[in-house]
PyMOL CGO cylinders between C-alpha atoms (Angstrom):
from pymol import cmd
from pymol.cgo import CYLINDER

trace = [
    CYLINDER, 215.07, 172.84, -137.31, 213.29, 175.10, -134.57, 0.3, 1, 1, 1, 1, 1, 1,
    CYLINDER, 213.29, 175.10, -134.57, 212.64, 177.77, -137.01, 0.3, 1, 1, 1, 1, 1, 1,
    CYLINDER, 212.64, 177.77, -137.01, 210.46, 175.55, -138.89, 0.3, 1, 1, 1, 1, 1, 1,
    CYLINDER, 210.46, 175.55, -138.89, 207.00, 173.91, -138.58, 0.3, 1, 1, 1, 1, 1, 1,
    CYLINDER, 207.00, 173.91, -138.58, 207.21, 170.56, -137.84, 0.3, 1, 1, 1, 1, 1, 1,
    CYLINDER, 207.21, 170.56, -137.84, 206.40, 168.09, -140.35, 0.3, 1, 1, 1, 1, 1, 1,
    CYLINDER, 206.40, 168.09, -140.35, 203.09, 165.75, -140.31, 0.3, 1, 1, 1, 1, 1, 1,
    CYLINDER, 203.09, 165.75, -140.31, 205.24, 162.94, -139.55, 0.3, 1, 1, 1, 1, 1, 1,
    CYLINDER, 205.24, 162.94, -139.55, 206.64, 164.99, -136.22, 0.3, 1, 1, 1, 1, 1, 1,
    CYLINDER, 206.64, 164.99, -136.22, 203.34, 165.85, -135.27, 0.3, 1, 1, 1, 1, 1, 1,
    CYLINDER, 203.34, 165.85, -135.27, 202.38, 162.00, -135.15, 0.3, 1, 1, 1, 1, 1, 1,
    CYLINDER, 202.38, 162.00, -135.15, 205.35, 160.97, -133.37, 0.3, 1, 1, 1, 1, 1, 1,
    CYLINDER, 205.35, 160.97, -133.37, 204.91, 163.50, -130.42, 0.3, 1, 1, 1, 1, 1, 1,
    CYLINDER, 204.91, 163.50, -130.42, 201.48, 163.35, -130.65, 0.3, 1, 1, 1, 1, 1, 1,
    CYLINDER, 201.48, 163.35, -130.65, 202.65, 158.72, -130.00, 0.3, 1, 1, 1, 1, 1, 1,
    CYLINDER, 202.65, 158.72, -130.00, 204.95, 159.80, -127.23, 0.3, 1, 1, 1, 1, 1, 1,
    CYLINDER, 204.95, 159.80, -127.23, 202.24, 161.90, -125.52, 0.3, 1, 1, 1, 1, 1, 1,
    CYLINDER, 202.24, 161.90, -125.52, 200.01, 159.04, -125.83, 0.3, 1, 1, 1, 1, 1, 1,
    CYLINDER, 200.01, 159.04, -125.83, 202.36, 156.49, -124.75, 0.3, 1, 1, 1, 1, 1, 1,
    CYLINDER, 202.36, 156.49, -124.75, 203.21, 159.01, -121.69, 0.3, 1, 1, 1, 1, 1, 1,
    CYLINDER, 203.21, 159.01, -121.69, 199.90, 159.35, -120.75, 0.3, 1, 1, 1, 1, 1, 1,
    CYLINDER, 199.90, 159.35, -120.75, 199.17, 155.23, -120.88, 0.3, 1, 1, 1, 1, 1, 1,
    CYLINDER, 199.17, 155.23, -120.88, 202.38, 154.67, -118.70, 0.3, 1, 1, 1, 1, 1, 1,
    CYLINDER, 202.38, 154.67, -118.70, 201.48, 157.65, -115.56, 0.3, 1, 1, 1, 1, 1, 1,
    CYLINDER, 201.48, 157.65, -115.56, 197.38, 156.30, -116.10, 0.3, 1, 1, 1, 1, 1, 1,
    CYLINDER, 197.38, 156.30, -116.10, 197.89, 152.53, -116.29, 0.3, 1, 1, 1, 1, 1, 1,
    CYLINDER, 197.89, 152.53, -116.29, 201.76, 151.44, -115.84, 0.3, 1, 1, 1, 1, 1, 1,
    CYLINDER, 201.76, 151.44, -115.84, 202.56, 153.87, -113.18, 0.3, 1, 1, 1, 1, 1, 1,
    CYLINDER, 202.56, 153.87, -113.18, 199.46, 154.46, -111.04, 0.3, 1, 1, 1, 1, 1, 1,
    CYLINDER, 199.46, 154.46, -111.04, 201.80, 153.90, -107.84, 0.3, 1, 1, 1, 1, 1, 1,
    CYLINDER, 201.80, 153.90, -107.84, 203.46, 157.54, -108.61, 0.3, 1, 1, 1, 1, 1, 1,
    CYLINDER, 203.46, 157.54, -108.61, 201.88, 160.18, -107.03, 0.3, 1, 1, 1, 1, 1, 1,
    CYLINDER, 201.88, 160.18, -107.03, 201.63, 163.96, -108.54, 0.3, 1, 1, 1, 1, 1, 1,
    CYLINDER, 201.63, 163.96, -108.54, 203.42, 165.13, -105.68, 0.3, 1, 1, 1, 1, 1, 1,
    CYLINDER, 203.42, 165.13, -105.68, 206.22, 162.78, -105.92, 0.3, 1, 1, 1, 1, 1, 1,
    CYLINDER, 206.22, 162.78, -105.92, 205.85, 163.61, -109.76, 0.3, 1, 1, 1, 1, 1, 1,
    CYLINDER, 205.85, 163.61, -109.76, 205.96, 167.43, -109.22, 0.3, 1, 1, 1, 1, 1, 1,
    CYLINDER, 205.96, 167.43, -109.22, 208.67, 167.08, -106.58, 0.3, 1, 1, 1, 1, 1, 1,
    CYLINDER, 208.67, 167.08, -106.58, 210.98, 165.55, -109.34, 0.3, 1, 1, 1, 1, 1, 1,
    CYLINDER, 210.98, 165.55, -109.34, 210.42, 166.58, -112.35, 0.3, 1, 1, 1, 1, 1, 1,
    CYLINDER, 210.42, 166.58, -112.35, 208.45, 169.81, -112.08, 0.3, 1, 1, 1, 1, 1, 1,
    CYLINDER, 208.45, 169.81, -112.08, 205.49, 168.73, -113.75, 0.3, 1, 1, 1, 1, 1, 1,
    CYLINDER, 205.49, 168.73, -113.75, 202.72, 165.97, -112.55, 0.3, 1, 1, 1, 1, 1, 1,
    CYLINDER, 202.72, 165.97, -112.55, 199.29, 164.79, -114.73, 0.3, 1, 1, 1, 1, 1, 1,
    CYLINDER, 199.29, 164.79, -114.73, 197.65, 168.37, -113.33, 0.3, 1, 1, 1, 1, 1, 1,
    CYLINDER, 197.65, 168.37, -113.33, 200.01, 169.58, -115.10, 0.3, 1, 1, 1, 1, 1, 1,
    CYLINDER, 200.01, 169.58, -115.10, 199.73, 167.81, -118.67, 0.3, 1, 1, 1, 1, 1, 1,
    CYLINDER, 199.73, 167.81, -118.67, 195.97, 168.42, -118.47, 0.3, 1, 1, 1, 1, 1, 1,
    CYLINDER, 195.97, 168.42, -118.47, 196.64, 172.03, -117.99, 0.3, 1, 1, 1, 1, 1, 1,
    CYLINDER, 196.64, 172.03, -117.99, 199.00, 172.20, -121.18, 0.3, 1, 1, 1, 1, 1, 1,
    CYLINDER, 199.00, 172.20, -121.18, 196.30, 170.25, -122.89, 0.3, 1, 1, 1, 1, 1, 1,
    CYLINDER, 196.30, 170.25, -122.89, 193.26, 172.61, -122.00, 0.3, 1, 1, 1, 1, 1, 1,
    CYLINDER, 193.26, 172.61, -122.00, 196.28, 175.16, -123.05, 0.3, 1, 1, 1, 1, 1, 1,
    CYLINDER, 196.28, 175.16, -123.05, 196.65, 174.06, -126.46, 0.3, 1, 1, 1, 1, 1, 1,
    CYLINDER, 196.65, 174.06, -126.46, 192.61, 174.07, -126.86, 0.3, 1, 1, 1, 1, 1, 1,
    CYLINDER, 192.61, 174.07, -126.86, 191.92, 176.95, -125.96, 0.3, 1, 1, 1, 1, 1, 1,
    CYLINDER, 191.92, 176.95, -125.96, 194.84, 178.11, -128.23, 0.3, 1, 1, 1, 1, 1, 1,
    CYLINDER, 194.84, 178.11, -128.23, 193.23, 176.57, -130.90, 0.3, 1, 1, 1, 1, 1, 1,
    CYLINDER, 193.23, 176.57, -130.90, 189.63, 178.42, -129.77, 0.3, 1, 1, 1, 1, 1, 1,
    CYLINDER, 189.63, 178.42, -129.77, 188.47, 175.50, -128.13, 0.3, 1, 1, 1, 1, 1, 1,
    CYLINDER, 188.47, 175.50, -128.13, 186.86, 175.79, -125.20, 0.3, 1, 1, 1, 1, 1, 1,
    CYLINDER, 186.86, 175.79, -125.20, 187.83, 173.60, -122.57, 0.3, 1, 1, 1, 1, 1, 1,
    CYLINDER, 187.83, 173.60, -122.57, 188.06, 174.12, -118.43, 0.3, 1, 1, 1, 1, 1, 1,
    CYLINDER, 188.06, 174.12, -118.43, 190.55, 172.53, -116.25, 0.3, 1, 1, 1, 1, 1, 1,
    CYLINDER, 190.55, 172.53, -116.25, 187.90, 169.82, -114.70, 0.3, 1, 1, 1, 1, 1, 1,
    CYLINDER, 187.90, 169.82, -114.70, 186.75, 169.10, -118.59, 0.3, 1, 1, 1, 1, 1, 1,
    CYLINDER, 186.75, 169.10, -118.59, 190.87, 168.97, -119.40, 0.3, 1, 1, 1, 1, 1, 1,
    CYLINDER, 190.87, 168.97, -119.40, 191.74, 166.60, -116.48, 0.3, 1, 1, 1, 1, 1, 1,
    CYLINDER, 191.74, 166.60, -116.48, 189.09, 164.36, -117.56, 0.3, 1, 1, 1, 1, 1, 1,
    CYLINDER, 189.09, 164.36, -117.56, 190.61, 163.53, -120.51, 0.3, 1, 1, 1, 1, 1, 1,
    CYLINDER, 190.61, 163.53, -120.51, 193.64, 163.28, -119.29, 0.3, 1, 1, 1, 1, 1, 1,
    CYLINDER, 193.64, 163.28, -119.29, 193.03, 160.72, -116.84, 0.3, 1, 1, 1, 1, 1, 1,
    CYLINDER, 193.03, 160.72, -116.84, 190.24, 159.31, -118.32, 0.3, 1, 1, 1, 1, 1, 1,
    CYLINDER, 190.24, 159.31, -118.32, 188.00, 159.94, -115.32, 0.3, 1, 1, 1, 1, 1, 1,
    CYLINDER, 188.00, 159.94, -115.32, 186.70, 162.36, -112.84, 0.3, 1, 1, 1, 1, 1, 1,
    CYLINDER, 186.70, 162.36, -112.84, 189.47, 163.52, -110.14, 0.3, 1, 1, 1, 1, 1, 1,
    CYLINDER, 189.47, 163.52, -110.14, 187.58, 162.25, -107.62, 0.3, 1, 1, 1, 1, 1, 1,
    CYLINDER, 187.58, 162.25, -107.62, 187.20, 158.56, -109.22, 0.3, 1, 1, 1, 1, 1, 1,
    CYLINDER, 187.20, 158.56, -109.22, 191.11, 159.46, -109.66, 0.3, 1, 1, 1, 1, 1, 1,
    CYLINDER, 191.11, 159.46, -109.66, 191.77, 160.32, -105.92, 0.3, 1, 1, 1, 1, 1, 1,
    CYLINDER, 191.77, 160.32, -105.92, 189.83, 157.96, -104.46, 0.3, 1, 1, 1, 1, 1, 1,
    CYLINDER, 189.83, 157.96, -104.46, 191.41, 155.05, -106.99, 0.3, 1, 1, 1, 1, 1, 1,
    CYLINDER, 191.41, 155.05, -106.99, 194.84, 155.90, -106.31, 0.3, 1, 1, 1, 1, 1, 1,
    CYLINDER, 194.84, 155.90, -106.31, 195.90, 158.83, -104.53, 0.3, 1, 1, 1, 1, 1, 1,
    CYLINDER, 195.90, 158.83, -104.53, 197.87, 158.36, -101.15, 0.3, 1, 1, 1, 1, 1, 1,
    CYLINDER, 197.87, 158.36, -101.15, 198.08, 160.79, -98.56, 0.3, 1, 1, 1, 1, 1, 1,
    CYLINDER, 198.08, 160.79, -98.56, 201.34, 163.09, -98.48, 0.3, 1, 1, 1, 1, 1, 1,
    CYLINDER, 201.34, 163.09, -98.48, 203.73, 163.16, -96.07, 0.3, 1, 1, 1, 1, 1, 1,
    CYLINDER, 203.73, 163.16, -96.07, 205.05, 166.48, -94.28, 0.3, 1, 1, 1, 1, 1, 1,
    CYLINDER, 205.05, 166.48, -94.28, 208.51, 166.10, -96.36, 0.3, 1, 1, 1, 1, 1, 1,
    CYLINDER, 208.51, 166.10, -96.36, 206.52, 165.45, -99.62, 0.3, 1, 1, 1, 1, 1, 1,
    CYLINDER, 206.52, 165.45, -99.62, 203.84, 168.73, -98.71, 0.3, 1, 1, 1, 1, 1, 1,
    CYLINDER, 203.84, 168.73, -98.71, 207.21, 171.07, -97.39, 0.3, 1, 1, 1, 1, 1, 1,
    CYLINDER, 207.21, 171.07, -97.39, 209.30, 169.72, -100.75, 0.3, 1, 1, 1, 1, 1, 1,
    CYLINDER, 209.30, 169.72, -100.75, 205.70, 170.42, -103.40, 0.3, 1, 1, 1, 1, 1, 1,
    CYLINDER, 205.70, 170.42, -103.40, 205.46, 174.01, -101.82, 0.3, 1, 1, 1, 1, 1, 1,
    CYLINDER, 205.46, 174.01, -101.82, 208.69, 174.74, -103.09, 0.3, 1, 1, 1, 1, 1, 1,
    CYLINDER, 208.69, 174.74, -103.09, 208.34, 173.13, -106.46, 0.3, 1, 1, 1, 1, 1, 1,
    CYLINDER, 208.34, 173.13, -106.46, 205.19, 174.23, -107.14, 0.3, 1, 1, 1, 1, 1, 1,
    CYLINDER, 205.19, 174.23, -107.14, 206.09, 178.01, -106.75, 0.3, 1, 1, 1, 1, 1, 1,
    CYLINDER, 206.09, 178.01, -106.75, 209.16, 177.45, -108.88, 0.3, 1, 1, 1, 1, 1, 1,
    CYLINDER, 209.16, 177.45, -108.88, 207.93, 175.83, -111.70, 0.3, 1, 1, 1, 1, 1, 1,
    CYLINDER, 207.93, 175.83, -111.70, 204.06, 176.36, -112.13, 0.3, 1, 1, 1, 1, 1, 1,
    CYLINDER, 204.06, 176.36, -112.13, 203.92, 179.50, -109.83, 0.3, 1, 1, 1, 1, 1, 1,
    CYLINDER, 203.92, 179.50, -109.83, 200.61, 182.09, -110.62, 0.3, 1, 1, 1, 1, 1, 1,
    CYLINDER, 200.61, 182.09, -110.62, 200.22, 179.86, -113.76, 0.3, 1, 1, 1, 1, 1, 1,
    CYLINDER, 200.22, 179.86, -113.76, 197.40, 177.49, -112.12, 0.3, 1, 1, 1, 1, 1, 1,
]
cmd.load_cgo(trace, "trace")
């Protein structure tokens, strides 16, 4: 139920699904791009490293975005980039300007 806490059994099965999520867009699915990510589905890794740093800091840990990212891809952004990140097309940069703004927005 939503009204309650979830049990320790939840907690390990999302806290499995997140890790299973992050395996598959760091080592299955290195060929998808953020953009084409964010484009889709609203959300890209930036994204899931932000929530991440989120929930630290909720917890009173501190953590900054280049610290968060780092975990979540398991390397600097710049090993990232240069590793795997393609250049964007005009359609892909026109389409992310649109769903950035609707669903991260002032939040970044």
């Amino acid at each position: 139920m939503a009204d309650q806490p979830p049990t320790q059994t939840e907690i390990e099965l999302q806290a499995a699904a997140y890790r299973r999520l992050q395996k598959h867009l760091m080592e299955d699915r290195t060929d998808v791009q953020n953009i084409d990510l964010m484009n889709l589905a609203g959300f890209c890794r930036n994204c899931l490293s932000r929530w991440y740093q989120e929930a630290a800091n909720a917890q009173g840990i501190e953590m900054g975005k280049e610290e968060a990212r780092e975990i979540f891809y398991g390397m600097s952004m710049a090993e990232w980039k240069a590793q795997f990140q393609t250049d964007a097309t005009d359609a892909q940069q026109d389409a992310f300007k649109t769903a950035f703004e609707e669903n991260v927005g002032n939040k970044e």
